[in-house]
N, CA, C and O of each residue as an XYZ file, in Angstrom:
844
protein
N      -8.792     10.820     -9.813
C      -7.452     10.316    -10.124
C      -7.556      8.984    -10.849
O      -8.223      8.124    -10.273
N      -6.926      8.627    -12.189
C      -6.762      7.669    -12.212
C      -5.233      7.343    -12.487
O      -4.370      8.122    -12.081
N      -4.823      5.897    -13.352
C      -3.258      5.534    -13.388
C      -3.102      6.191    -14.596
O      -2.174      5.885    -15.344
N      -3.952      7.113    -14.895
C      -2.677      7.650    -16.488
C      -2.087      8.927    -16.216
O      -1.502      9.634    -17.036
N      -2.452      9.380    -13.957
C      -1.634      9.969    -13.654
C      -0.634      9.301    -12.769
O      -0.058     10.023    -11.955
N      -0.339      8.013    -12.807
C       0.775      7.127    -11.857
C       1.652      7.117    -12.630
O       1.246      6.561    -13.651
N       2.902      7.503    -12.749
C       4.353      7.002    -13.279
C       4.249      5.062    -13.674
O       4.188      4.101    -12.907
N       4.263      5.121    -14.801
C       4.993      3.284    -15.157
C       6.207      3.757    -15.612
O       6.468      4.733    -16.316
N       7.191      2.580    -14.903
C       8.257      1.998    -14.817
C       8.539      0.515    -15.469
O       8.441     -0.451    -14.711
N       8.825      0.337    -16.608
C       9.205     -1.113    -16.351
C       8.216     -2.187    -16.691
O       8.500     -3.157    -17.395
N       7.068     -1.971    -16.169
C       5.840     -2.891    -15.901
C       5.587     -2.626    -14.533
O       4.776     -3.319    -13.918
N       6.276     -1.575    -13.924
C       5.793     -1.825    -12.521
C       5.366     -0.220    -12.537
O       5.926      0.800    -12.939
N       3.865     -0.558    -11.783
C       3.119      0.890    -11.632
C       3.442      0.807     -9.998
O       3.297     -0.168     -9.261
N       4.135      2.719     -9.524
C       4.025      2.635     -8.502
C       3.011      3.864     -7.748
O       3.184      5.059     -7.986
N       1.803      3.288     -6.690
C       1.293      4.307     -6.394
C       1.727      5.423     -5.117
O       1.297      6.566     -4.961
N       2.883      4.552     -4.146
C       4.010      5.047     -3.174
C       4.892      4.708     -3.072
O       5.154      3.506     -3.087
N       5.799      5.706     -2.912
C       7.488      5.522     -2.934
C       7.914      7.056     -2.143
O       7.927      8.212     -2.566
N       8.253      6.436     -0.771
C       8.679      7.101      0.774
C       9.552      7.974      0.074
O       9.567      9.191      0.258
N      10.311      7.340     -0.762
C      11.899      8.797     -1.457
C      10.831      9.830     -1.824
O       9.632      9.568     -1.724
N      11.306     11.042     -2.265
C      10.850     12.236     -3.438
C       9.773     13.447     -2.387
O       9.238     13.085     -1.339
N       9.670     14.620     -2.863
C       9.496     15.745     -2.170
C       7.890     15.294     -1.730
O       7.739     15.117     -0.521
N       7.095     15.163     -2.302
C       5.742     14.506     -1.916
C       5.348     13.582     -2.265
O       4.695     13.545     -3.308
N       5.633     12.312     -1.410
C       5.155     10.848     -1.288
C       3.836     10.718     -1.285
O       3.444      9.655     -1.767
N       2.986     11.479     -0.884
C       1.587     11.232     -0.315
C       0.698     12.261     -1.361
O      -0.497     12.507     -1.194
N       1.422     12.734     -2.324
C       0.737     13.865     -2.618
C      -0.837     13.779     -3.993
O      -1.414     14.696     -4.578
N      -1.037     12.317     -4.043
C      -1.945     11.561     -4.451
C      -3.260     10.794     -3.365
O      -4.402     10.382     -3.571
N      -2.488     10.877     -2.339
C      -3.647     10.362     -1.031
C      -3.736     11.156      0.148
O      -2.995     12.115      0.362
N      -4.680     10.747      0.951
C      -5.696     11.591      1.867
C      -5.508     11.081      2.847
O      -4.962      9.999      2.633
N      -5.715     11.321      4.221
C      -5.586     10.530      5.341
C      -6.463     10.677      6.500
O      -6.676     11.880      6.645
N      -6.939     10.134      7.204
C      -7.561     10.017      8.504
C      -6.042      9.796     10.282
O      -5.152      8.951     10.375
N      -6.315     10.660     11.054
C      -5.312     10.275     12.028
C      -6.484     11.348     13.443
O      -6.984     12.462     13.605
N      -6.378     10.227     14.009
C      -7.168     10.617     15.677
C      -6.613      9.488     16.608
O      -6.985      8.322     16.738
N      -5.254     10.442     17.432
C      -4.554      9.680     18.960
C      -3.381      8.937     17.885
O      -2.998      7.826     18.253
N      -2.951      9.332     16.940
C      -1.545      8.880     16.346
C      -1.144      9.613     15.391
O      -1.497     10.791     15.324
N      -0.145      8.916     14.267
C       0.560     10.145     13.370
C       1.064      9.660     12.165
O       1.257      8.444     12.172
N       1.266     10.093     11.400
C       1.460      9.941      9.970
C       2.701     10.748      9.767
O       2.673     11.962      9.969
N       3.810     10.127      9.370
C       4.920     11.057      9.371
C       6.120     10.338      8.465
O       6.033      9.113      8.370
N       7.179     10.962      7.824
C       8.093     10.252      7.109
C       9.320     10.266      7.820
O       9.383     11.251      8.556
N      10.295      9.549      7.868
C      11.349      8.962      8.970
C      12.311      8.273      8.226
O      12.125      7.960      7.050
N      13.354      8.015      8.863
C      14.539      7.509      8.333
C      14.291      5.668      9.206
O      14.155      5.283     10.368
N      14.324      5.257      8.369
C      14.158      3.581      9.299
C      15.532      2.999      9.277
O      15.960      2.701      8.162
N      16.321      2.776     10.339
C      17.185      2.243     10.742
C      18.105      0.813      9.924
O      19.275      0.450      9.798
N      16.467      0.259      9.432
C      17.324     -1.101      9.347
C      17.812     -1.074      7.756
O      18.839     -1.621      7.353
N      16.841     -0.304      6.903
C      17.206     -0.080      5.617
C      17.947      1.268      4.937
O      18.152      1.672      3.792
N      18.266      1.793      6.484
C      18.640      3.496      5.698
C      17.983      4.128      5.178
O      18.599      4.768      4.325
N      16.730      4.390      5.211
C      15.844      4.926      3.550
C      14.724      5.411      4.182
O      14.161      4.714      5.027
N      14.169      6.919      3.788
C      13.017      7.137      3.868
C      11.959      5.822      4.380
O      12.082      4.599      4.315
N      10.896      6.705      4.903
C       9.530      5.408      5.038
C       8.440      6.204      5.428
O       8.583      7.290      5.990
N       7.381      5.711      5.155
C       6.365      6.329      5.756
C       5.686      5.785      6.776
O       5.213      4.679      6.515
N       5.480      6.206      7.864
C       4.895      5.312      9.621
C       3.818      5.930      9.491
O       3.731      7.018      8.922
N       2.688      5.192     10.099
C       1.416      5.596     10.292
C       1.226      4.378     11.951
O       1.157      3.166     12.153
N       1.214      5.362     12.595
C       0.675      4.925     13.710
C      -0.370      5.186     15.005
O      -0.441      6.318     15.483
N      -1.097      4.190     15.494
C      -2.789      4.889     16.038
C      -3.031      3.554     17.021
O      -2.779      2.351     16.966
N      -3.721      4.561     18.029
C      -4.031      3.349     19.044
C      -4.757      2.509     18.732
O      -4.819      1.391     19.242
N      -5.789      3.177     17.330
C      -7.059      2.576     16.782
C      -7.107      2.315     15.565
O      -7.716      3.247     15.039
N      -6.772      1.477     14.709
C      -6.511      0.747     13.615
C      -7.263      1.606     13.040
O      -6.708      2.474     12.367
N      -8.461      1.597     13.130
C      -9.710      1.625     12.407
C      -9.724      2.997     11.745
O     -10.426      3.310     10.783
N      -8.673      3.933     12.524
C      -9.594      5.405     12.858
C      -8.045      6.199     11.962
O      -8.041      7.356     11.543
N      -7.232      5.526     11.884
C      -5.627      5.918     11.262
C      -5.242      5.334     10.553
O      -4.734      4.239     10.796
N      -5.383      6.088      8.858
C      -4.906      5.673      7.660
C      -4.599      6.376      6.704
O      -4.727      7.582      6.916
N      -4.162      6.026      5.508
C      -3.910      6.661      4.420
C      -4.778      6.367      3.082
O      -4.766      5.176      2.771
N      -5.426      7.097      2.346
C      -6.311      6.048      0.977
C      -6.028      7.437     -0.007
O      -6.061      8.666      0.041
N      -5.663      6.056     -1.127
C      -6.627      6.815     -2.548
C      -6.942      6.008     -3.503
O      -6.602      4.835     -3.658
N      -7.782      6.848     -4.315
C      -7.284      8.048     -4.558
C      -8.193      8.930     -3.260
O      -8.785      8.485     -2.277
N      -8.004     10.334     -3.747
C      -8.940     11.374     -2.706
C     -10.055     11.519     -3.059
O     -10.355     11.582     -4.251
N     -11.004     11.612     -1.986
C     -12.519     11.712     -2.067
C     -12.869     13.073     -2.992
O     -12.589     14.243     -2.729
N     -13.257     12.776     -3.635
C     -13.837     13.952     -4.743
C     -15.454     14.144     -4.854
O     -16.033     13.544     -5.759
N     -16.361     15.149     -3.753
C     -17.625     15.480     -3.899
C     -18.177     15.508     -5.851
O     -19.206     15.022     -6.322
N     -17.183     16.165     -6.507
C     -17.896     16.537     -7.687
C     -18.200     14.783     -8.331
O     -19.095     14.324     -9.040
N     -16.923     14.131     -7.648
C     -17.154     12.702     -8.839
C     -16.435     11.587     -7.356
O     -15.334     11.514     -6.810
N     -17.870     10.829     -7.165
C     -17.952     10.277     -5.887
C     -17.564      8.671     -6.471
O     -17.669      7.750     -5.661
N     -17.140      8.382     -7.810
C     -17.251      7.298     -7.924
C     -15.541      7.013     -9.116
O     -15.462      6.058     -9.889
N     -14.492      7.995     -8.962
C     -13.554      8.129     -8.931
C     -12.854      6.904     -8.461
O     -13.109      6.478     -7.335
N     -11.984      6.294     -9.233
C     -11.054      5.340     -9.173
C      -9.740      5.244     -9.129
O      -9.293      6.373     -8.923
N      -9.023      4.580     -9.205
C      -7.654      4.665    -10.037
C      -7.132      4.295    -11.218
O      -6.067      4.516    -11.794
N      -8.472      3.459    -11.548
C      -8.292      2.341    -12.719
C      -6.961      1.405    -13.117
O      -6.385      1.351    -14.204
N      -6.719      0.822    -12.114
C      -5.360      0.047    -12.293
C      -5.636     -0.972    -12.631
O      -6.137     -1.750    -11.818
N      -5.354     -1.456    -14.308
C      -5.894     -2.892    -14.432
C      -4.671     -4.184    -14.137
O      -4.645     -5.321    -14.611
N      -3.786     -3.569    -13.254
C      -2.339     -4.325    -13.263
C      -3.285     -5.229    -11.576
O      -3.830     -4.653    -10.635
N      -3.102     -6.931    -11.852
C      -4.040     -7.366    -10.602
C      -2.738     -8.099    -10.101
O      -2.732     -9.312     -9.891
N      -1.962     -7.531     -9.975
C      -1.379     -7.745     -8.881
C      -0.703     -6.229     -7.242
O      -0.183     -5.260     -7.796
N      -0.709     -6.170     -6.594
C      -0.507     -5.617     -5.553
C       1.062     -6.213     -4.660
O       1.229     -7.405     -4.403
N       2.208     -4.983     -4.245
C       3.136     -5.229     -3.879
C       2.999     -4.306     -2.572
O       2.208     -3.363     -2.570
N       3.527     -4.510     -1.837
C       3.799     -3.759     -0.592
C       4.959     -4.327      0.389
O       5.175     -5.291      1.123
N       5.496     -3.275      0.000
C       7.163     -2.964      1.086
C       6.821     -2.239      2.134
O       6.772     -1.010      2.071
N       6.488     -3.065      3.454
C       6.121     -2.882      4.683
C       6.874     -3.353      5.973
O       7.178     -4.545      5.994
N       7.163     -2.703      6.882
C       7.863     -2.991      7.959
C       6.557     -3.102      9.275
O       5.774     -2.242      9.679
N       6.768     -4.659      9.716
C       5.657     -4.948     10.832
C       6.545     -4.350     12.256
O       7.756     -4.420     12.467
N       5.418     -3.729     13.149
C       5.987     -2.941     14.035
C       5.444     -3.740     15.565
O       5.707     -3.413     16.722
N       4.869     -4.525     15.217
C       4.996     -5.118     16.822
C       3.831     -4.868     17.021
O       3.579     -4.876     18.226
N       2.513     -4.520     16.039
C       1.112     -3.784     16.467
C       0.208     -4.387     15.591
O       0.692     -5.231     14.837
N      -1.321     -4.096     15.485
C      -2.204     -4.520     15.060
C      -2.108     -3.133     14.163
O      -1.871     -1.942     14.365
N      -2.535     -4.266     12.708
C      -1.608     -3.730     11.085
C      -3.184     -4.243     10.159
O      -3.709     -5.294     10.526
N      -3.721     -3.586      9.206
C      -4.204     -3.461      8.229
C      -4.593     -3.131      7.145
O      -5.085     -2.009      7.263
N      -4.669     -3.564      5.882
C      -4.804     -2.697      4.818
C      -6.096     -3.071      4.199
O      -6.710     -3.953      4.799
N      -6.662     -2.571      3.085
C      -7.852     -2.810      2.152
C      -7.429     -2.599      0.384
O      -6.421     -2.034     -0.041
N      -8.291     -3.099     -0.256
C      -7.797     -3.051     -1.417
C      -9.765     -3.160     -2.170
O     -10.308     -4.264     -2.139
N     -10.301     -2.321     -2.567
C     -11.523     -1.923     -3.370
C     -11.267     -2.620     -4.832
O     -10.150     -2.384     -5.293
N     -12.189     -3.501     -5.693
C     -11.732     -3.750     -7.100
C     -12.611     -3.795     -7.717
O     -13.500     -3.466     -6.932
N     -13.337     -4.098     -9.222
C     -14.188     -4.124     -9.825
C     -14.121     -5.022    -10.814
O     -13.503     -4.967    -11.877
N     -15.211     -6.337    -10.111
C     -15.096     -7.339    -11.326
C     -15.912     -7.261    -12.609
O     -16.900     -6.530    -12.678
N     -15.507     -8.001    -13.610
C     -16.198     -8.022    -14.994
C     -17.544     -8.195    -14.546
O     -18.291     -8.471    -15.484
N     -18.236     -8.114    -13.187
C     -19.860     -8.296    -13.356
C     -20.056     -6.362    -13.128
O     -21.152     -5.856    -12.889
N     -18.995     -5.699    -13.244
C     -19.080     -4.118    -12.504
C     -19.473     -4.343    -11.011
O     -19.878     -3.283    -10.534
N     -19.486     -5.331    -10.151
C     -19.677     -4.970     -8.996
C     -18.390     -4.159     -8.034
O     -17.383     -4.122     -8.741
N     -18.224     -3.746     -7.159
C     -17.111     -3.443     -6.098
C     -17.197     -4.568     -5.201
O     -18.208     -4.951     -4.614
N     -15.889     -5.124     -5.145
C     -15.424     -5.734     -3.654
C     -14.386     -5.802     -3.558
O     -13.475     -5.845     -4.385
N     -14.428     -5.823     -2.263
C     -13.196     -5.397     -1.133
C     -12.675     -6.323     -0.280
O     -13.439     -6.972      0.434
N     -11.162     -6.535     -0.228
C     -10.431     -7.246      0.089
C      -9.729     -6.390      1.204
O      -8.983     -5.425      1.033
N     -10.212     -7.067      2.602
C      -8.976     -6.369      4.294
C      -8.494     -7.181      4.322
O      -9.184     -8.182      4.129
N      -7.010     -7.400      4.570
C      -5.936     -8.556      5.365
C      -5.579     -7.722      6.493
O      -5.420     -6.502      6.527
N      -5.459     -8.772      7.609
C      -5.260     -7.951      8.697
C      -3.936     -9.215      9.731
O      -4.219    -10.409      9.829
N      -2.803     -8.720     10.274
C      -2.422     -9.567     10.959
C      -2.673     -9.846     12.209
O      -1.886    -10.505     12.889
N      -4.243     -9.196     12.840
C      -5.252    -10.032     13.893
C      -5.893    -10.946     13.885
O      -6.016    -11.635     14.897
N      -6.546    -11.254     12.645
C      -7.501    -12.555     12.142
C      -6.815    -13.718     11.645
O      -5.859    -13.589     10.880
N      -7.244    -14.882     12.034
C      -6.584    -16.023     11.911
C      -7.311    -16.965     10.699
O      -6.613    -17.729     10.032
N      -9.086    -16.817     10.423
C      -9.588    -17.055      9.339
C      -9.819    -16.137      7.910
O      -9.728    -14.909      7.913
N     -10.099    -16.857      6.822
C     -10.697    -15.794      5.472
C     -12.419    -16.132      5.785
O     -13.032    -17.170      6.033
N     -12.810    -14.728      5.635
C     -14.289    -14.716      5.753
C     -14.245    -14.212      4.357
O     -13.318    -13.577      3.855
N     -15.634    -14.659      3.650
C     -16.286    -13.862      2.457
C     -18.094    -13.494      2.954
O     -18.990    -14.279      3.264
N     -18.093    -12.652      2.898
C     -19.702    -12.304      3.351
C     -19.888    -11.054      2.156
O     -19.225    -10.020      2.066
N     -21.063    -11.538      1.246
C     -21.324    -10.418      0.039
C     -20.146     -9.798      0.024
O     -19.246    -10.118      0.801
N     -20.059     -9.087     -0.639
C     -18.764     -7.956     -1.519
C     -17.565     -7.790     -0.698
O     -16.613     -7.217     -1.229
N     -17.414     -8.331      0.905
C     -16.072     -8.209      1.706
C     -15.982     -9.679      1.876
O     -16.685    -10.681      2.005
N     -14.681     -9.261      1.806
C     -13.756    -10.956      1.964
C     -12.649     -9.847      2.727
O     -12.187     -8.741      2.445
N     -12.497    -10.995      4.048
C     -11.125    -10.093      5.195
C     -10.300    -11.392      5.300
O     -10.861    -12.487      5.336
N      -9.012    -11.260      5.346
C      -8.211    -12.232      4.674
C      -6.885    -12.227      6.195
O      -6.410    -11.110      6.399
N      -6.438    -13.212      7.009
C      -5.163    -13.513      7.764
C      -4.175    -12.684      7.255
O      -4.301    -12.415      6.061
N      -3.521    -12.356      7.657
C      -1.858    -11.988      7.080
C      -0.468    -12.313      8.180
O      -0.328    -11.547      9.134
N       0.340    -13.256      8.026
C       1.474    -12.759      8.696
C       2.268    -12.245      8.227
O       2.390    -12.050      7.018
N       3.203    -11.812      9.343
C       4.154    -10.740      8.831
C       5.451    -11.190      9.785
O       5.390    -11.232     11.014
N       6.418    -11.459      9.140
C       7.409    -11.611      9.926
C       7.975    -10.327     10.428
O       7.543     -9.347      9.820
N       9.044    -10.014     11.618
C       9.662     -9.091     12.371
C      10.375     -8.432     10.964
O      11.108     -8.836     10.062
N       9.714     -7.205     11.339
C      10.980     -6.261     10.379
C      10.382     -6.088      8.997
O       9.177     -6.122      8.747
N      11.214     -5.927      8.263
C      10.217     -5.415      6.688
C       9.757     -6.937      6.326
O      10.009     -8.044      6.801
N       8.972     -6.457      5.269
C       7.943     -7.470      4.764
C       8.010     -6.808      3.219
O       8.172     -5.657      2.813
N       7.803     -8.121      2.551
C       7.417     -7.929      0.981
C       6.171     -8.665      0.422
O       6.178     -9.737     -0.183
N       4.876     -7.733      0.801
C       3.794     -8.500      1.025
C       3.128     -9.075     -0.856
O       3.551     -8.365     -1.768
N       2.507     -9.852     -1.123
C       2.200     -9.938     -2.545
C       0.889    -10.107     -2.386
O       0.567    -10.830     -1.443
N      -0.104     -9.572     -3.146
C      -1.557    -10.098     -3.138
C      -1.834    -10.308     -4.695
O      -1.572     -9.351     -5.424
N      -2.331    -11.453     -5.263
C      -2.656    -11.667     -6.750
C      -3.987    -11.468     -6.631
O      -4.535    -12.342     -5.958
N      -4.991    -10.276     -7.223
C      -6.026     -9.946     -7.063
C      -6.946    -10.484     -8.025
O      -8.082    -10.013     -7.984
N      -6.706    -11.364     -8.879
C      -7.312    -11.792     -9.596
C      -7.852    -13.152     -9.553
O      -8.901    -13.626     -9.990
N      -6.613    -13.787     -8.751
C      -6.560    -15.388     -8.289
C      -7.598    -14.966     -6.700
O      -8.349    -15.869     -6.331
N      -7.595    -14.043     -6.109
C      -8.343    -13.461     -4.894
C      -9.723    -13.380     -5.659
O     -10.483    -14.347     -5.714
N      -9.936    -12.411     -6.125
C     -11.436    -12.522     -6.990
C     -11.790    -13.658     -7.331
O     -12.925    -13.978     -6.977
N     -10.968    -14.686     -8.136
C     -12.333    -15.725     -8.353
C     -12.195    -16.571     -7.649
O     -13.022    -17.457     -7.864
N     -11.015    -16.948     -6.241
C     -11.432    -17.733     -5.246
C     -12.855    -17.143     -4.700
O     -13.882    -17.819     -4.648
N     -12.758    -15.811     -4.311
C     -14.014    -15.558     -3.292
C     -14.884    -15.199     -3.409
O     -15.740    -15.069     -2.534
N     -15.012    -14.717     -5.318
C     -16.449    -14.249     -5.477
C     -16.331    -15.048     -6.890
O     -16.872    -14.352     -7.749
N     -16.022    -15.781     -7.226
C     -16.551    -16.735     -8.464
C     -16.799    -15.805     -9.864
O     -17.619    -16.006    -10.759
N     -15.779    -14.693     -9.732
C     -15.746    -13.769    -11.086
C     -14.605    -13.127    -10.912
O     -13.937    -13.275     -9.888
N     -14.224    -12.274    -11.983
C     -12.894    -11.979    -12.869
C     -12.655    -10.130    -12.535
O     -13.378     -9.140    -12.652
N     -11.272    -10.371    -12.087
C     -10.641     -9.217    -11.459
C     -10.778     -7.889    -13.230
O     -10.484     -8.033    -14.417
N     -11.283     -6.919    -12.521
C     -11.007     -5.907    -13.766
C     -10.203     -5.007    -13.774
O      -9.369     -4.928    -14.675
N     -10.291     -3.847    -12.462
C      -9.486     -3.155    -12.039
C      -9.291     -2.723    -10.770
O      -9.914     -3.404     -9.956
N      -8.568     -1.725    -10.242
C      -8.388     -1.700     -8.798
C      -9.017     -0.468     -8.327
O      -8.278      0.443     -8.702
N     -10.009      0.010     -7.695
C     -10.582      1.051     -7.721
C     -10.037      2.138     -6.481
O     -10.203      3.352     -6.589
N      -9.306      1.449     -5.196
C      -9.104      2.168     -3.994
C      -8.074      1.155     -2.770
O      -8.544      0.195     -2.159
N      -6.735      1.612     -2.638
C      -6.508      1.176     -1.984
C      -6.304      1.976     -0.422
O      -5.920      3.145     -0.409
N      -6.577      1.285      0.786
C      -6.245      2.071      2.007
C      -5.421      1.526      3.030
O      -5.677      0.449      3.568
N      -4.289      2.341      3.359
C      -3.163      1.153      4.395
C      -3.712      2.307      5.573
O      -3.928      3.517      5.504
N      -3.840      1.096      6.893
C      -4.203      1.482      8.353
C      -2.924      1.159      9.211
O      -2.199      0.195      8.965
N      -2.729      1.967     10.149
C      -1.849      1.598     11.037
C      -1.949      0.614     11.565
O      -3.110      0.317     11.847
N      -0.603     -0.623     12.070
C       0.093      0.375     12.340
C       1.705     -0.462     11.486
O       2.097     -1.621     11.621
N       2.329      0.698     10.623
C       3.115     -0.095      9.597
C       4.035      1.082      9.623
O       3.828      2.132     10.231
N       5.260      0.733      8.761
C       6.523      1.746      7.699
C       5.971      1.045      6.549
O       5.496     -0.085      6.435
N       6.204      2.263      5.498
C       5.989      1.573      4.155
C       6.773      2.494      3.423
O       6.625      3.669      3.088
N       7.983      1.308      3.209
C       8.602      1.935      1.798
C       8.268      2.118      0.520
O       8.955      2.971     -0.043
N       7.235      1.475     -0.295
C       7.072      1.332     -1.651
C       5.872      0.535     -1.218
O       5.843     -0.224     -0.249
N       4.315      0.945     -2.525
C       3.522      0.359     -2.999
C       3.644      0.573     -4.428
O       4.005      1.512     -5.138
N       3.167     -0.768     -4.639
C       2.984     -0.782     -6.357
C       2.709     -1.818     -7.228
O       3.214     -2.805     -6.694
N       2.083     -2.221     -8.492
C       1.319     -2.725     -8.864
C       2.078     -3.580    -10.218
O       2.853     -3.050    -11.014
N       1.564     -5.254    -10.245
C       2.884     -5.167    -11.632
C       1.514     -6.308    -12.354
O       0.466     -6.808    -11.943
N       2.247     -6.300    -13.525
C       1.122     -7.414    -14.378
C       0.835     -8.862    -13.867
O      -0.179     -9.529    -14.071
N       2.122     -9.251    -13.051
C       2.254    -10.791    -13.017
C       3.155    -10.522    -12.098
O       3.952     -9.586    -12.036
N       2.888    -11.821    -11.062
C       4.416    -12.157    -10.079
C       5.797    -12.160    -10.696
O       6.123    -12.821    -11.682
N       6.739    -11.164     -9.849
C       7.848    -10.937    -10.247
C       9.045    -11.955     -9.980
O       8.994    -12.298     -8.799
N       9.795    -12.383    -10.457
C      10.891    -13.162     -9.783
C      12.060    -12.085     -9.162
O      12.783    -11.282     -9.751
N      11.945    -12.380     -7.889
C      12.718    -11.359     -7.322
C      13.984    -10.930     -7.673
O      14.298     -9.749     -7.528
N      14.941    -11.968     -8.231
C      16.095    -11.646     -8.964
C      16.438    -10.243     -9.729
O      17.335     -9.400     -9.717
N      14.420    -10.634    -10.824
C      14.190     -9.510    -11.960
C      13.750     -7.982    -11.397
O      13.774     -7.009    -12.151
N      13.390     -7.895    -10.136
C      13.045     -7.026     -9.303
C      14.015     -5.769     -9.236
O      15.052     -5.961     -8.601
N      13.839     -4.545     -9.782
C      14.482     -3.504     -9.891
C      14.976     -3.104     -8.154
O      14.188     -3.210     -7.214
N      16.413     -2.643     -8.008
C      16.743     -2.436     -6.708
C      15.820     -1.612     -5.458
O      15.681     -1.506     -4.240
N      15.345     -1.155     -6.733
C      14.987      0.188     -5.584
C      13.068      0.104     -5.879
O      12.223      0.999     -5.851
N      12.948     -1.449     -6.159
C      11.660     -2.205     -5.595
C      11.822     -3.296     -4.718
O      11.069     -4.260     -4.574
N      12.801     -3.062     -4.193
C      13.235     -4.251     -3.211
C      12.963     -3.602     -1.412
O      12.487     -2.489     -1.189
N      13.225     -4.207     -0.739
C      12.906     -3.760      0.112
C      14.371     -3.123      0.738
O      14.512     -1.930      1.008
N      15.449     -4.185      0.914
C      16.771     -3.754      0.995
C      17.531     -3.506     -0.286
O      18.085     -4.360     -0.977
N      17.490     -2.593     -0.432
C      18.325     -1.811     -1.631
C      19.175     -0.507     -1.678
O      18.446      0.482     -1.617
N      20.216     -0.275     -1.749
C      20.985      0.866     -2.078
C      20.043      2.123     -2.861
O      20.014      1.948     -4.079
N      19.496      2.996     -2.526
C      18.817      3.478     -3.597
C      19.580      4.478     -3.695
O      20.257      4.638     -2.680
N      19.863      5.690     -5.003
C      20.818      6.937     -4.845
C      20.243      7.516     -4.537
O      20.830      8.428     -3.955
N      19.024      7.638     -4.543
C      18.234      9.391     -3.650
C      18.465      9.431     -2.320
O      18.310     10.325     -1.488
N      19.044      7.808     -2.222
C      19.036      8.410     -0.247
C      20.230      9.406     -0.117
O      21.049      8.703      0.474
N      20.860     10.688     -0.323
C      21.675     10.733      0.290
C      22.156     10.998      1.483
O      21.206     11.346      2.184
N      23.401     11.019      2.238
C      23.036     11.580      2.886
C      22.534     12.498      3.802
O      22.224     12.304      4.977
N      22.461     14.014      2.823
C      21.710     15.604      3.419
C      20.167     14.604      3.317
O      19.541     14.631      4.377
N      19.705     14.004      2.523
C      18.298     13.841      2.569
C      18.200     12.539      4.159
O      17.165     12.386      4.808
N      19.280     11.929      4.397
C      18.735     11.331      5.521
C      18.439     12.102      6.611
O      17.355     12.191      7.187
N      19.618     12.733      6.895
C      19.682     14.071      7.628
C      18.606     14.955      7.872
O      18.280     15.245      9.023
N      18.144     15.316      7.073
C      17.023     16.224      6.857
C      15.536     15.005      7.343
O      14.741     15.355      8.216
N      15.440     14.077      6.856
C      14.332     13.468      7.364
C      14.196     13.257      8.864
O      13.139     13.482      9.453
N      15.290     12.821      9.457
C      15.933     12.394     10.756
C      15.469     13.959     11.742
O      15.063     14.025     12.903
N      15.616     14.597     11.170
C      15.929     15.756     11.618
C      14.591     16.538     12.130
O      14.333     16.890     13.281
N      13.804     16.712     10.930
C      12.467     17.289     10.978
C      10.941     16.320     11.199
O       9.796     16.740     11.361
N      11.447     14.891     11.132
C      10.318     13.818     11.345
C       9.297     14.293     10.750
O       8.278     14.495     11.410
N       9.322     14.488      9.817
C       8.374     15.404      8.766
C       6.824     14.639      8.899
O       6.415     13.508      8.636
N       6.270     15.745      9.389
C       4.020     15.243      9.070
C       3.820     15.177      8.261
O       4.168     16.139      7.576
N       3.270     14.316      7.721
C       2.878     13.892      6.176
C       1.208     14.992      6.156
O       0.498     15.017      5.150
């Protein structure tokens, strides 16, 4: 997989968006003692996707998908910035983000809202995160991240993976920090969107659909 199969919008590449018949239908998942499922979230009205696990580690979502024939498959997103419309649930929450700097090496960036320091040790750097109650509009500038922690230049994004335990309305990728004003509605976190209607809330509510 790469992004010249992701929809651009705007300037904004998105690789998830909870609305539409298959949200996930670009990524792969791991789930042992929790669940992966799409839901109606209360506070925004709107589709979401929950991933939740007793064991962080062991319950997630990534892509692109592991491909035996071509093990070194990317996404090639050269957009270095990272957005995520996430709702913190009261649990131990993590994501990862794989990239490839102008030296071609891989490294990998975890934020986690358990860790209170940034470690860099060779090619992983694991990074603090808070998250206030309720949705979150998380930003990571992956480029200003690259040459704080490895002293070289963001190229592209090779793999991202969100771990329980979260809702996530929207991931997606833009050239440069957005001013939220300029922020299309339905990249916001609270937004009116028209696909919600309501047979489709109904129907989500209804069937708590397994991803």
């Amino acid at each position: 997989m790469s992004n010249k199969n992701i929809p651009k919008d705007n300037g904004f590449l998105s690789i998830l968006y909870a609305i539409g018949t298959k949200p996930l239908e670009n990524w792969d998942f791991s789930v042992k003692n929790g669940h992966i499922k799409r839901l109606l979230d209360p506070d925004i009205q709107s589709p979401s996707i929950e991933i939740i696990g007793a064991n962080v580690d062991v319950n997630y979502i990534y892509t692109p998908k592991l491909d035996k024939k071509n093990p070194k498959q990317s996404l090639e997103i050269k957009m270095p910035t990272i957005v995520l419309l996430i709702k913190h649930l009261q649990k131990y929450f993590e994501f990862s983000v794989t990239i490839i700097d102008d030296k071609k090496i891989e490294r990998t960036f975890k934020a986690s809202n358990f860790q209170t320091l940034t470690r860099v040790k060779g090619n992983f750097c694991s990074l603090p995160m808070k998250l206030e109650d309720g949705w979150n509009q998380v930003h990571i500038c992956l480029d200003d991240f690259t040459r704080k922690a490895f002293g070289t230049n963001y190229k592209e994004t090779k793999r991202v993976q969100i771990n329980a335990n979260c809702r996530i309305r929207r991931i997606y990728f833009t050239e440069f920090p957005v001013n939220y004003k300029k922020i299309p509605p339905e990249y916001k976190v609270f937004a009116a969107v028209e696909e919600d209607t309501s047979d489709k809330q109904k129907e989500v509510i209804e069937e708590e659909e397994n991803i």
